[in-house]
N, C-alpha and C positions, 0 to 999 in steps of 0.2 A: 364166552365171558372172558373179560379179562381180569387179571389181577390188579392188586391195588399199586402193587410194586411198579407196572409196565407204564401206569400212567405219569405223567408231571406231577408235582409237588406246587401249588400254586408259592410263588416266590422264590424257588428253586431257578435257577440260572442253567442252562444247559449249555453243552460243550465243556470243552477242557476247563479243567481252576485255571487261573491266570490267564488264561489265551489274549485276554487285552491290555496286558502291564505294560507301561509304557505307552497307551497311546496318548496319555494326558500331555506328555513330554513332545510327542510326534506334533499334537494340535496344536500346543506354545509353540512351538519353531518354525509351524506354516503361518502360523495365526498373529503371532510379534513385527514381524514388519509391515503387515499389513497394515497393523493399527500403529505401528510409528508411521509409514507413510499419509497414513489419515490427519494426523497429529501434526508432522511438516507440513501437508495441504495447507490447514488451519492456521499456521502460523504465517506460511503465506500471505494469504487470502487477509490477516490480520496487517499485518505489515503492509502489505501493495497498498490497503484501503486506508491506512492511518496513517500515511507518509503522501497518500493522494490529497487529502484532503489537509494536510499540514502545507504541502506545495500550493494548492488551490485559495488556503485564506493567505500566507505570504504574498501572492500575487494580487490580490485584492487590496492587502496591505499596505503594499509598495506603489500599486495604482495611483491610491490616495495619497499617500507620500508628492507622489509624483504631481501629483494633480495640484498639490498646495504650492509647488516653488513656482518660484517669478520667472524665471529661466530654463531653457532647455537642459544644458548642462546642468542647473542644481534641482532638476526633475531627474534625469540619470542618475544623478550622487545620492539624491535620496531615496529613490528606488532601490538600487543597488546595498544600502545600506539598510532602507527597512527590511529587504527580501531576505538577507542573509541573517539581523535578527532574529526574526521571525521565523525561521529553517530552525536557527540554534537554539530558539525557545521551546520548542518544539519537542526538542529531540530527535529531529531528521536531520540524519547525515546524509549526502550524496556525495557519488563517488565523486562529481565534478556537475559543478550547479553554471545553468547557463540565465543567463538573465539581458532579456533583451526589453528595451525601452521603446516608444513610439513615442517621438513628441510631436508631430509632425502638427499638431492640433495646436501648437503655440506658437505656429506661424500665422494664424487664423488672426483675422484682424476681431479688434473688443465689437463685442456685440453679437456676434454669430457663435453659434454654439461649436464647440471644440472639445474633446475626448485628447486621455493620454490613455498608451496600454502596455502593460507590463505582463510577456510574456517568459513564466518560469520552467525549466526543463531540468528535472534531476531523474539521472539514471540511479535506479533505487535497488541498496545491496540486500542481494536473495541469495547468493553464492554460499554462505555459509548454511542453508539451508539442506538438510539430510535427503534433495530430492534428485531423482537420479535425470539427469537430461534439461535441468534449470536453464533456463536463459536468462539474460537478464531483463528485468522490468522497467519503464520510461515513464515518469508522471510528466506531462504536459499540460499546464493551467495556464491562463489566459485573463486577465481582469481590465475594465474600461472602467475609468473614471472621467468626469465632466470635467472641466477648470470653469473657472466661476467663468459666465458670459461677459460681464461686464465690468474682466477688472483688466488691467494694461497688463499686454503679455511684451 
């Protein structure tokens, strides 16, 4: 038989008092960058997707633009000037916005159907982000617009 004393105490902790002080400390200091790194992910992942789709309706925007002028050059001018709107309405900055025009469709004689296309390219800032080995991220959109078929280009 044993005693009462040899057995455990239900609720009784065994080993040394304190033997685990400090490990809450030890767990925050493995465990805090983890979860900021999860949190930069995110902010990422927020940023790349909402500066994508800012660069994507700008080019759509600028298409249309484009699509309205009577002229090549005032399809470029207006492109150029809805796309960069449209960035700044936004709230997307790029580090340097490239903005190429296609008017190639307004050499098209009236009557045959003809497209302009405003292709937008902003390298998009991730740098200040707390992730280690970042590169930088590229939104590339592309939008086509008609010009009427049958108005005098």
């Amino acid at each position: 038989m044993t005693s009462a004393a040899a057995q455990p105490q239900p609720g009784r902790r065994r080993g040394r008092p304190g033997h685990d002080r400090g490990s809450a400390t030890v767990e925050f200091a493995v465990g805090a960058p983890a979860l900021l790194l999860i949190v930069a992910v995110l902010a990422l992942a927020g940023r790349v997707t909402g500066d994508a789709n800012a660069v994507e309706q700008a080019a759509a925007d600028a298409a249309r633009a484009a699509s309205l002028a009577r002229s090549p050059a005032a399809a470029v001018s207006a492109a150029y000037e809805t796309a960069t709107m449209a960035l700044a309405d936004r709230g997307t900055t790029c580090r340097s916005t490239t903005i190429d025009v296609d008017t190639a469709g307004f050499h098209a004689p009236a009557g045959e159907h003809a497209t302009v296309s405003v292709t937008i390219t902003c390298p998009i800032q991730v740098m200040d982000l707390p992730i280690p080995g970042m590169t930088a991220r590229t939104a590339t959109k592309t939008a086509i617009s008609p010009i009427d078929t049958y108005r005098t280009r």
